[in-house]
C-alpha positions as CSV (number, residue, x, y, z in Angstrom):
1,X,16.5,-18.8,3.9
2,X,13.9,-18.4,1.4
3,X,13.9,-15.6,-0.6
4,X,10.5,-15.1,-2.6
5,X,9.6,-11.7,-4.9
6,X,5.6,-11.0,-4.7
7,X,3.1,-8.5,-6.0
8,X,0.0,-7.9,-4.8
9,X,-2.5,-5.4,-6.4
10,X,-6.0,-4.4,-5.0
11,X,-8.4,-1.6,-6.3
12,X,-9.9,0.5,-2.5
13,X,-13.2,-0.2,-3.6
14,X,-14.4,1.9,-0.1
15,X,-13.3,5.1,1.8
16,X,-12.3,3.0,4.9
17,X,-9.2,1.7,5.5
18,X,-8.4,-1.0,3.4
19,X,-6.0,-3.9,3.8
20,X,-3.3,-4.6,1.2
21,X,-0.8,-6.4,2.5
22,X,-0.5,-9.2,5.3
23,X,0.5,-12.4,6.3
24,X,4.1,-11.6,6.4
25,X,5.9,-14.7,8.2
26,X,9.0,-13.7,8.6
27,X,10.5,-10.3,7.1
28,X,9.0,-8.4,4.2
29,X,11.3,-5.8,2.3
30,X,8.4,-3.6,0.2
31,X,10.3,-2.2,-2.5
32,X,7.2,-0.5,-4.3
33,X,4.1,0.9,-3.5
34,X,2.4,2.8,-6.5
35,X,-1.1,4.2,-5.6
36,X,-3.2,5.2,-9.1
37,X,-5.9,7.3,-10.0
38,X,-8.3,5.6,-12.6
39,X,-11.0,8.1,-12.7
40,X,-10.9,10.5,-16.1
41,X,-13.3,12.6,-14.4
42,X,-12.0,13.7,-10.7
43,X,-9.5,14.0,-8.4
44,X,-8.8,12.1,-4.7
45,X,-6.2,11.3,-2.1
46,X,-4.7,8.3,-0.9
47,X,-3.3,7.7,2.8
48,X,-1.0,5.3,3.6
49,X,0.1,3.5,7.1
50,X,2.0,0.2,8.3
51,X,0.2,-1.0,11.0
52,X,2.3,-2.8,13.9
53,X,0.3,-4.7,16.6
54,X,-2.9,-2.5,16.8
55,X,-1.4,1.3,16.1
56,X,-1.0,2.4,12.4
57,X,2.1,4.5,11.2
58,X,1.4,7.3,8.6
59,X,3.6,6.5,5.4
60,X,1.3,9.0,3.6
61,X,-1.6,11.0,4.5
62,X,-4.1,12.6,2.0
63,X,-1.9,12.8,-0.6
64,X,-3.6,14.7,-3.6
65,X,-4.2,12.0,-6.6
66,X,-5.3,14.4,-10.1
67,X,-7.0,12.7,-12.6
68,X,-5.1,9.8,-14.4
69,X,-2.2,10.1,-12.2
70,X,-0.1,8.0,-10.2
71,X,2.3,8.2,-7.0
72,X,5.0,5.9,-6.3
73,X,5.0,6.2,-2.2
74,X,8.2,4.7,-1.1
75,X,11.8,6.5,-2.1
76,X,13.7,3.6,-0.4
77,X,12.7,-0.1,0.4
78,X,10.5,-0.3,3.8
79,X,11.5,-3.4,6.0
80,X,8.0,-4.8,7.8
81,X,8.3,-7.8,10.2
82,X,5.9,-10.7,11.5
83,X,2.5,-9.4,12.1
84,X,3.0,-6.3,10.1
85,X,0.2,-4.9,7.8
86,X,-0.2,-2.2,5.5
87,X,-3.5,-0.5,4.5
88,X,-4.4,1.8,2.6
89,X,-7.6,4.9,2.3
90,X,-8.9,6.2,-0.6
91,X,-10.6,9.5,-0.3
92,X,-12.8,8.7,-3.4
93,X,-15.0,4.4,-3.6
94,X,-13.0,2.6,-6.8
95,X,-11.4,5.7,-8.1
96,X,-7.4,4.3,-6.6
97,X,-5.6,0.5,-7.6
98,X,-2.6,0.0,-5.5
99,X,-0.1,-2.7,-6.5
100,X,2.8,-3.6,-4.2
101,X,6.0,-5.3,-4.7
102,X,7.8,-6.9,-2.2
103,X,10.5,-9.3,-1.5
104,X,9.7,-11.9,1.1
105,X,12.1,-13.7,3.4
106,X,11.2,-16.8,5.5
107,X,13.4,-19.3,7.3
């Protein structure tokens, strides 16, 4: 088995739900997700959900992002499998970056 460490990082440049992860072949451990506000002038959420063949799972919903701040939404490593997405909502266009880390396993 392969094991292969990746980040990906994207900045929810919309208020609809926003891709941030896909393409897992195999199984996907997501260690990190850390969801950032870069506006100095206002506040916004962030929602978050795994989606698994067409329903989407809340890992976070509406969570309150202050100015400048950040929010690490994941307290354990999240296991997703083959066809497995997660996506991400900003409740403000451009204001959140999101950057995941995750460890990749393919046969």
């Amino acid at each position: 088995m392969a094991e292969t460490y990746k980040s990906f990082a994207t900045n929810l440049g919309s208020t609809a739900a926003t891709t941030i992860y896909s393409g897992v072949t195999g199984t996907a451990i997501v260690n990190s997700i850390n969801c950032s506000n870069i506006d100095i002038y206002r506040s916004t959420t962030v929602t978050l959900e795994v989606v698994k063949g067409s329903t989407g799972y809340s890992i976070i919903t509406g969570a309150a992002l202050p100015i400048t701040t950040s929010l690490q939404a994941l307290d354990a490593p999240m296991v997703l499998e083959s066809g497995n997405t997660l996506r991400a909502t900003a409740g403000t266009t451009g204001d959140v970056d999101v950057i995941v880390s995750v460890l990749e396993i393919t046969a």
